[in-house]
py3Dmol code that shows the C-alpha trace and the ligand (Angstrom):
import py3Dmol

protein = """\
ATOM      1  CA  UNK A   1     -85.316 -30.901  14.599  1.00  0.00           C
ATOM      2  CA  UNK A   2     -86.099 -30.669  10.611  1.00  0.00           C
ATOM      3  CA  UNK A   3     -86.043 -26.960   9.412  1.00  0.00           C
ATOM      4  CA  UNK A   4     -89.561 -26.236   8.578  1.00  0.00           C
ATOM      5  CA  UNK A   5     -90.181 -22.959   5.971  1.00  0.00           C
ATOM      6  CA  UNK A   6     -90.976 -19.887   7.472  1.00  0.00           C
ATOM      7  CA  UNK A   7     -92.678 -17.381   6.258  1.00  0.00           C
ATOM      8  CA  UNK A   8     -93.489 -13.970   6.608  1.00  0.00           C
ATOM      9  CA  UNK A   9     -96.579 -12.845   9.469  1.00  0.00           C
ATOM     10  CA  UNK A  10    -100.031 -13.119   7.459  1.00  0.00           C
ATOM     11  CA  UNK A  11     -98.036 -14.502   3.960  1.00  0.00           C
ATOM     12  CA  UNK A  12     -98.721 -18.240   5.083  1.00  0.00           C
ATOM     13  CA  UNK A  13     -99.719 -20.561   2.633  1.00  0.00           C
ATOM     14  CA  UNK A  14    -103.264 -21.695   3.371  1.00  0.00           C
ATOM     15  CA  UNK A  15    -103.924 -24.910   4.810  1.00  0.00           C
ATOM     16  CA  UNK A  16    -101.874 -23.743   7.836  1.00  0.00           C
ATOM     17  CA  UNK A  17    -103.069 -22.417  11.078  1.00  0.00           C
ATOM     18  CA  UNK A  18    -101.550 -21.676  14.455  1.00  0.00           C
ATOM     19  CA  UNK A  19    -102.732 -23.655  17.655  1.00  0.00           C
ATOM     20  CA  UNK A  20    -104.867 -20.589  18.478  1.00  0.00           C
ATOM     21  CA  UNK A  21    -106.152 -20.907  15.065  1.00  0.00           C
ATOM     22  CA  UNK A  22    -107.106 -24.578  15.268  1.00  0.00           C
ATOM     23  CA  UNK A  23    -108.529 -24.350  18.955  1.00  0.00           C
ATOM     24  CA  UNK A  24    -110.998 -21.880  17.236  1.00  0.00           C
ATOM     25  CA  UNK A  25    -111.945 -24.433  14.964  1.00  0.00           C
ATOM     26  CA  UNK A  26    -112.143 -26.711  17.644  1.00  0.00           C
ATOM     27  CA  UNK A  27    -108.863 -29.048  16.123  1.00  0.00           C
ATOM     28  CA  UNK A  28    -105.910 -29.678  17.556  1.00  0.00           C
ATOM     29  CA  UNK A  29    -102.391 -30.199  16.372  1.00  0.00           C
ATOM     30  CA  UNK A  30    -102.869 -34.292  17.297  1.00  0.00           C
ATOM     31  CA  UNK A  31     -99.209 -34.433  17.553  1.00  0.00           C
ATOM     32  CA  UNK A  32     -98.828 -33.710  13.790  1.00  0.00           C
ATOM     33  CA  UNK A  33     -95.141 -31.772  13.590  1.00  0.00           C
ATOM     34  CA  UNK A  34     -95.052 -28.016  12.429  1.00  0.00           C
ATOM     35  CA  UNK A  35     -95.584 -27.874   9.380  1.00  0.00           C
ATOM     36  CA  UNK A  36     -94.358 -23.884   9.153  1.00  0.00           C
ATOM     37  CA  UNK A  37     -93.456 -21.045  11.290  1.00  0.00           C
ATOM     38  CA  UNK A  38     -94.141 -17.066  10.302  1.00  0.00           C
ATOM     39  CA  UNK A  39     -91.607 -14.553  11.941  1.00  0.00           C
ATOM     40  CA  UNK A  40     -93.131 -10.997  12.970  1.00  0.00           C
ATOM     41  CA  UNK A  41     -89.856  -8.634  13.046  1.00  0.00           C
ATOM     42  CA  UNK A  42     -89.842  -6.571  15.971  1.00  0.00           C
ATOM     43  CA  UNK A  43     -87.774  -3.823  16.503  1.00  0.00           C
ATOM     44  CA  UNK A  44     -84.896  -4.221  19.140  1.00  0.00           C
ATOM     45  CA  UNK A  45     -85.476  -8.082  19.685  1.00  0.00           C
ATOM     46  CA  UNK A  46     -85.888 -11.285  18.191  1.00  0.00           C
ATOM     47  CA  UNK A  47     -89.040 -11.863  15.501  1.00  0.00           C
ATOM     48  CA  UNK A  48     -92.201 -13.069  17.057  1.00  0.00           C
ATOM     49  CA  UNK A  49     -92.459 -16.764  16.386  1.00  0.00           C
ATOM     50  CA  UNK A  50     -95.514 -18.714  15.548  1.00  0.00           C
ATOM     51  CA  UNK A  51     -95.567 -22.801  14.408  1.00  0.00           C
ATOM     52  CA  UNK A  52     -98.106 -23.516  12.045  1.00  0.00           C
ATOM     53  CA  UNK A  53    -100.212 -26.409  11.696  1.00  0.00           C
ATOM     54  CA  UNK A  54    -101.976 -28.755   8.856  1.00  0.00           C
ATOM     55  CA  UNK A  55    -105.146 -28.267   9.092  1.00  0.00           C
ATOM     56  CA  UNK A  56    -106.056 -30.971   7.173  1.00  0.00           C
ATOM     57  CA  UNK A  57    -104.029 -33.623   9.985  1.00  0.00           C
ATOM     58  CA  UNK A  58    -105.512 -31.612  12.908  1.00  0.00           C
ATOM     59  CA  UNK A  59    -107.710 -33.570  14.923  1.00  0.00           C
ATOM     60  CA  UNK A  60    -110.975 -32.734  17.142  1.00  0.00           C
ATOM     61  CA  UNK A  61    -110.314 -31.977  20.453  1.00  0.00           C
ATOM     62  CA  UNK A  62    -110.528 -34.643  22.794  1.00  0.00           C
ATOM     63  CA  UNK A  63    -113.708 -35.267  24.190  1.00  0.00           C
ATOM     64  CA  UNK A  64    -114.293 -35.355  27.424  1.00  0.00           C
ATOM     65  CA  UNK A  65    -113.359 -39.044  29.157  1.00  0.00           C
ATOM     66  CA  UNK A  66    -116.176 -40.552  31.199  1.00  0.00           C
ATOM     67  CA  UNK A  67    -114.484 -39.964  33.897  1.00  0.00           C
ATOM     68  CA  UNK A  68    -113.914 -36.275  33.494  1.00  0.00           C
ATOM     69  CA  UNK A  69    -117.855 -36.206  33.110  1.00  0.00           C
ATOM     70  CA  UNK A  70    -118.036 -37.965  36.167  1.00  0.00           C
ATOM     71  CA  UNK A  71    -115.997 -36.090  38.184  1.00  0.00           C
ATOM     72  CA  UNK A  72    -117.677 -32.792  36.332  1.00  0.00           C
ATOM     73  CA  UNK A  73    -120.937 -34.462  37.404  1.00  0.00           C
ATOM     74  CA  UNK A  74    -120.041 -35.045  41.362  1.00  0.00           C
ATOM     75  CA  UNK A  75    -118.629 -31.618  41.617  1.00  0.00           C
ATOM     76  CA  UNK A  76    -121.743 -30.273  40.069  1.00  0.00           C
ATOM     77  CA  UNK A  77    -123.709 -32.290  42.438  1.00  0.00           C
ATOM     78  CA  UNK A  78    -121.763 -31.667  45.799  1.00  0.00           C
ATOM     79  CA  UNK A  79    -122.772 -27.909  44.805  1.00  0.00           C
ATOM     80  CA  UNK A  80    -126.664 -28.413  43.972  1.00  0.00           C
ATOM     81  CA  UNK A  81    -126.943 -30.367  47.259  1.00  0.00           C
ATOM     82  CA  UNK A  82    -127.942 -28.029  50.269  1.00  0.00           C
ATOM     83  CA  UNK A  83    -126.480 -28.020  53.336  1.00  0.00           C
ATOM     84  CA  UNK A  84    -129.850 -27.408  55.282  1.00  0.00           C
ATOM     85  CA  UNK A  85    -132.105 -30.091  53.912  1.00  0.00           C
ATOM     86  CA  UNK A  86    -129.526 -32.725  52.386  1.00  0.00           C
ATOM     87  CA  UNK A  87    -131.616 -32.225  49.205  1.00  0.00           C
ATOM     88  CA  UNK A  88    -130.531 -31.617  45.425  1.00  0.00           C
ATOM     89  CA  UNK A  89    -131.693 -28.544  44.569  1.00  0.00           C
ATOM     90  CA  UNK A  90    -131.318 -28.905  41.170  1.00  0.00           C
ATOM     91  CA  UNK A  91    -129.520 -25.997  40.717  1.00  0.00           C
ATOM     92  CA  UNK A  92    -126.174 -24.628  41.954  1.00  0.00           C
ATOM     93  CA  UNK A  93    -127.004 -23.559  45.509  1.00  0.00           C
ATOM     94  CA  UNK A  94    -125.855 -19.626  45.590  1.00  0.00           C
ATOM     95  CA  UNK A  95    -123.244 -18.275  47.495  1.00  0.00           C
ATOM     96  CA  UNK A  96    -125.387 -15.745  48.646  1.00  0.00           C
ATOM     97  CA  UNK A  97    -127.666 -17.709  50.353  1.00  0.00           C
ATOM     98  CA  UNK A  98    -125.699 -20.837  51.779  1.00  0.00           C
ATOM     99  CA  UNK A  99    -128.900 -23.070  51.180  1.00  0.00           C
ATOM    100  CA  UNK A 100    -131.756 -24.333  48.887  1.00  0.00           C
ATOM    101  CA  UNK A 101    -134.294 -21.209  47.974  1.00  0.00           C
ATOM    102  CA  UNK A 102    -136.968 -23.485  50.115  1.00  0.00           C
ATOM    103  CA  UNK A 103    -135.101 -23.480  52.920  1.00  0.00           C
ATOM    104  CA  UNK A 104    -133.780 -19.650  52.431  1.00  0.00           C
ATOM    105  CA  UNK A 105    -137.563 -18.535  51.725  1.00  0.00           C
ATOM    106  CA  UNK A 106    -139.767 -21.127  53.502  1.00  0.00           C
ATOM    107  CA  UNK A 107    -142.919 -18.711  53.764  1.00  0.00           C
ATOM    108  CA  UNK A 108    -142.927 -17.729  50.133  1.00  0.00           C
ATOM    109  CA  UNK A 109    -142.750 -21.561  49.118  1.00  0.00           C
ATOM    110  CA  UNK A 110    -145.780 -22.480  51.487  1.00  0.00           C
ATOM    111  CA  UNK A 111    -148.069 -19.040  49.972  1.00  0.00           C
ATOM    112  CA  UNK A 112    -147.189 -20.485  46.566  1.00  0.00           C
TER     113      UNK A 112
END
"""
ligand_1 = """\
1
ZN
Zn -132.739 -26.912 51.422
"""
view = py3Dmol.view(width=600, height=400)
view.addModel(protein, "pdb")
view.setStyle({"model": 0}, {"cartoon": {"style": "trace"}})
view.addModel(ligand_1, "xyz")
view.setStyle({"model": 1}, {"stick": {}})
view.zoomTo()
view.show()
């Protein structure tokens, strides 16, 4: 592996971030290599090691795939259906009451 410069915790150039850093920015590394790592001494043990990262070559983080929105979707969909009326509720069915609200509360839909 190339030796990269480290630096000391919080003296990092800037331009750099750590993978935490760039998630919160919603980047990723993109396979870009480590540009830097900061040490944190410790006492009694080895110094806390972080990689840093361009920013500038970070990339977005993937998007979702169609796929991953359709499976999203069907799971979503499996859990709006009820299991009393085969409908889609259009809304998450709760726990609570193992069906639809119109099939939970069939009075209170016909008074309303
Ligand atoms: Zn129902």
């Amino acid at each position: 592996m190339v030796a990269v410069p480290v630096y000391r915790w919080r003296l990092a150039p800037d331009g750099l971030a750590t993978r935490r850093q760039l998630r919160a920015l919603g980047l990723r590394p993109g396979g870009q290599d480590v540009a830097a790592q900061i040490e944190r001494p410790r006492r009694r043990r080895g110094p806390l090691v972080a990689y840093l990262y361009s920013i500038e070559q970070a990339k977005p983080v993937r998007p979702m795939t169609p796929a991953k929105w359709a499976a999203l979707a069907k799971a979503n969909a499996t859990r709006r259906l009820c299991p009393e009326c085969r409908r889609d509720a259009g809304y998450v069915i709760p726990a609570s009451l193992g069906m639809c609200a119109t099939c939970a509360f069939p009075d209170e839909q016909r008074a309303a």
